[in-house]
C-alpha positions in Angstrom: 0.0 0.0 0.0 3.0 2.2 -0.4 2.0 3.6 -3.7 0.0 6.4 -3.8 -2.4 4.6 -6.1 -2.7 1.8 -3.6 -3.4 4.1 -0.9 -6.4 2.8 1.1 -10.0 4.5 1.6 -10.3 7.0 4.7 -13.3 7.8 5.7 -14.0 10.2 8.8 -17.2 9.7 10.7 -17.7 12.1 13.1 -20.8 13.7 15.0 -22.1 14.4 18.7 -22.0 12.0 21.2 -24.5 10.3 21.1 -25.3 10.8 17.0 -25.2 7.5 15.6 -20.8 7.9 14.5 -21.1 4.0 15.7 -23.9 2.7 14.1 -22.4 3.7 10.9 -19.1 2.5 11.4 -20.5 -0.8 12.2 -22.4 -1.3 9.1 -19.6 -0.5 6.8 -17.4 -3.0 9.2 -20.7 -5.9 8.6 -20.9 -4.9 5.1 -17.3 -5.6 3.9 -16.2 -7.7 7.0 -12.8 -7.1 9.3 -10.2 -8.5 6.7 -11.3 -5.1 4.3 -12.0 -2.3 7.1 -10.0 -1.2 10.3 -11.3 0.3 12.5 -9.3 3.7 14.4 -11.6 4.9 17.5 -10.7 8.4 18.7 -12.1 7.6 21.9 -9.4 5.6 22.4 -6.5 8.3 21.9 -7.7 10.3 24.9 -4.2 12.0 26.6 -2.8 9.6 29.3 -3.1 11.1 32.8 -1.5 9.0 34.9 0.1 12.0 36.4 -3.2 12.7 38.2 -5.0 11.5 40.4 -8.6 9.6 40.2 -10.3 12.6 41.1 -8.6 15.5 38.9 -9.0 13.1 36.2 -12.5 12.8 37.1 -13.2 16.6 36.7 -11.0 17.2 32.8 -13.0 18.3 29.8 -13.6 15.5 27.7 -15.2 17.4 25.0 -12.3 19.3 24.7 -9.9 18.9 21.5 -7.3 19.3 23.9 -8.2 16.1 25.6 -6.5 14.1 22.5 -3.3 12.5 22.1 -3.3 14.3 18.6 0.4 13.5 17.3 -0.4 9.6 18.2 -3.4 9.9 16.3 -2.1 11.1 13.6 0.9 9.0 13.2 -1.4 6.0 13.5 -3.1 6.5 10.7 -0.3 7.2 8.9 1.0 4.0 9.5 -1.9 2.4 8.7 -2.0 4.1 5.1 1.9 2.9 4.9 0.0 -0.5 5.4 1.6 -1.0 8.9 0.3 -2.9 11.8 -0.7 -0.7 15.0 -0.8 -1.1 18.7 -4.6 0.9 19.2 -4.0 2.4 22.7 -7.0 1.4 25.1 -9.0 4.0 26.8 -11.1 2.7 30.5 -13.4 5.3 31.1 -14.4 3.8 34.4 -11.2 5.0 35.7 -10.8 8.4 32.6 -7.6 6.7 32.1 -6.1 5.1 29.7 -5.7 0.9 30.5 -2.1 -0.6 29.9 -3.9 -2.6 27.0 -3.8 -2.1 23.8 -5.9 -3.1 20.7 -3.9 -4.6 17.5 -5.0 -3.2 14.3 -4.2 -4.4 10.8 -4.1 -2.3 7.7 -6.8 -2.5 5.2 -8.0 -1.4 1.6 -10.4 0.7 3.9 -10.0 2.5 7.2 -12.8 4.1 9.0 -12.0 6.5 11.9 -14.9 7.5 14.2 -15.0 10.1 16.3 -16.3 13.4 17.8 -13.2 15.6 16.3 -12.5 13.2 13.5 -13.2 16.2 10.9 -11.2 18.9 13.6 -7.9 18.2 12.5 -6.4 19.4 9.0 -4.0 16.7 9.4 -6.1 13.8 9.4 -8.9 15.2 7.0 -6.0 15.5 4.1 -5.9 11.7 4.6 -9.3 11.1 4.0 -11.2 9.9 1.1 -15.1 10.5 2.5 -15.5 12.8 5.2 -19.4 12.3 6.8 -21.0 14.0 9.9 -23.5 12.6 11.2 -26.2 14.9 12.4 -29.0 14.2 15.4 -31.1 15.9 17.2 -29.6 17.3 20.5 -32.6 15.7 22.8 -32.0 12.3 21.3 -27.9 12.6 21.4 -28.6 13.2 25.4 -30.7 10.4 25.6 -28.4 7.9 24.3 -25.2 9.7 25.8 -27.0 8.6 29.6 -28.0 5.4 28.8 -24.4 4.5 27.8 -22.7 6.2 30.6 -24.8 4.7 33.1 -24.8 1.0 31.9 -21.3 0.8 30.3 -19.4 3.7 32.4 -20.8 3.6 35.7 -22.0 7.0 36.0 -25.0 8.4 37.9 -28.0 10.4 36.2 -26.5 13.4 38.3 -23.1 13.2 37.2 -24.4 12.9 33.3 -26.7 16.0 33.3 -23.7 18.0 35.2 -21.4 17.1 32.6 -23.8 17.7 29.7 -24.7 21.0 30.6 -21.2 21.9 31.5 -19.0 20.9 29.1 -20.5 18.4 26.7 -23.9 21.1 24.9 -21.1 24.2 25.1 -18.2 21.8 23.8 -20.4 20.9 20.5 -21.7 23.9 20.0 -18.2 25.4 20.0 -16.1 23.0 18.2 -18.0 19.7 17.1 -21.0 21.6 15.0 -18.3 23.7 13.1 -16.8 20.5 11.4 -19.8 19.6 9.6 -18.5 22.4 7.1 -15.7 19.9 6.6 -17.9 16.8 5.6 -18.5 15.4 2.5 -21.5 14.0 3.5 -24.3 14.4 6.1 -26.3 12.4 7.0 -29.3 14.2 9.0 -31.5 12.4 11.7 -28.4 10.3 12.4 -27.4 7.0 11.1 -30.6 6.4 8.9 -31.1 3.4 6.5 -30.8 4.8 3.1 -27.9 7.2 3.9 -25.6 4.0 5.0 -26.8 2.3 2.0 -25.4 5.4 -0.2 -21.9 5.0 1.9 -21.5 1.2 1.7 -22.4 1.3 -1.7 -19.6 3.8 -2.5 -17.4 1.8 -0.2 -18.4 -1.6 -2.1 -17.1 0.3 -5.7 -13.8 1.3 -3.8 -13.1 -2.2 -2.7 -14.1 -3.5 -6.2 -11.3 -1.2 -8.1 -8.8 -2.1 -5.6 -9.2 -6.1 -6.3 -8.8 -5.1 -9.6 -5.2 -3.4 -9.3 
């Protein structure tokens, strides 16, 4: 994949939390199956703060650009596009640290990075092929931000609403919402049917000239 004309297929999928980002990633992964898509989860590249303790760490602005590990990021997917194997860091957010795991990940003819700032950084968008935002309605984002943080992050229903109305509603409005002018595609009332259809298609044609080559 060194050649420029092997290069695999970026695409960018970014959005609110809560929008729907995984839900699309997920179909092109079931669509085209692991051997043809990896998978690079921003989430995962949150800044290691080891440094601090449980409850400073508890307290940081996740919402934040500067709460990413930006030069790993980047250099991740550049390896990936070089066709190089990476070591995924592994984010616990029951502890806001990240875990001394990490995730393997194999290049592919197509890499899909998901995110809420996958569309912030210049760096990464000039190594994308299709750039999408995924747009939902703030109520329903909220909805599905507390039902994950309280069954798969141990939160409270307090501690949720504190950090949405603090730093998650100002954090989108201020930085997440801007990227849309970045996307390619949007794809409004979130990850709906015949919107994936229209990406997977386009993904399917990619993967088709590539076996070609």
């Amino acid at each position: 994949m060194n050649k420029k004309s092997n290069l695999p297929f970026v695409i960018g999928v970014a959005g609110g939390s809560g929008s729907g980002k995984s839900t699309v990633t997920q179909q092109v992964l079931a669509s085209f199956g692991a051997e043809m898509v990896s998978v690079v989860m921003q989430d995962d590249y949150y800044c290691d703060q080891s440094d601090l303790s449980s409850e400073v760490r508890r307290k940081q602005n996740y919402d934040h650009p500067q709460a990413f590990d930006w030069p790993l990021l980047v250099q991740h997917v550049q390896a990936l596009r070089n066709g190089e194997a990476i070591d995924m860091p592994q984010y616990d957010f029951t502890i806001d640290n990240r875990s001394a795991k990490t995730i393997p990940v194999k290049p592919a003819p197509v890499i899909v990075i998901e995110g809420l700032f996958a569309l912030y950084d210049a760096d990464l968008r000039k190594m994308m092929s299709l750039k999408i935002f995924v747009d939902t309605a703030p109520d329903v984002r909220f909805i599905r931000r507390m039902q994950r943080d309280i069954t798969e992050r141990g939160r409270s229903v307090d501690s949720v609403v504190a950090q949405y109305l603090e730093t998650v509603r100002p954090m989108h409005k201020q930085f997440i919402e801007p990227t849309k002018r970045h996307a390619d595609v949007i794809l409004p009332h979130g990850a709906n049917g015949p919107a994936v259809d229209v990406i997977t298609t386009k993904v399917a044609s990619v993967i088709g000239q590539l076996n070609k080559r």
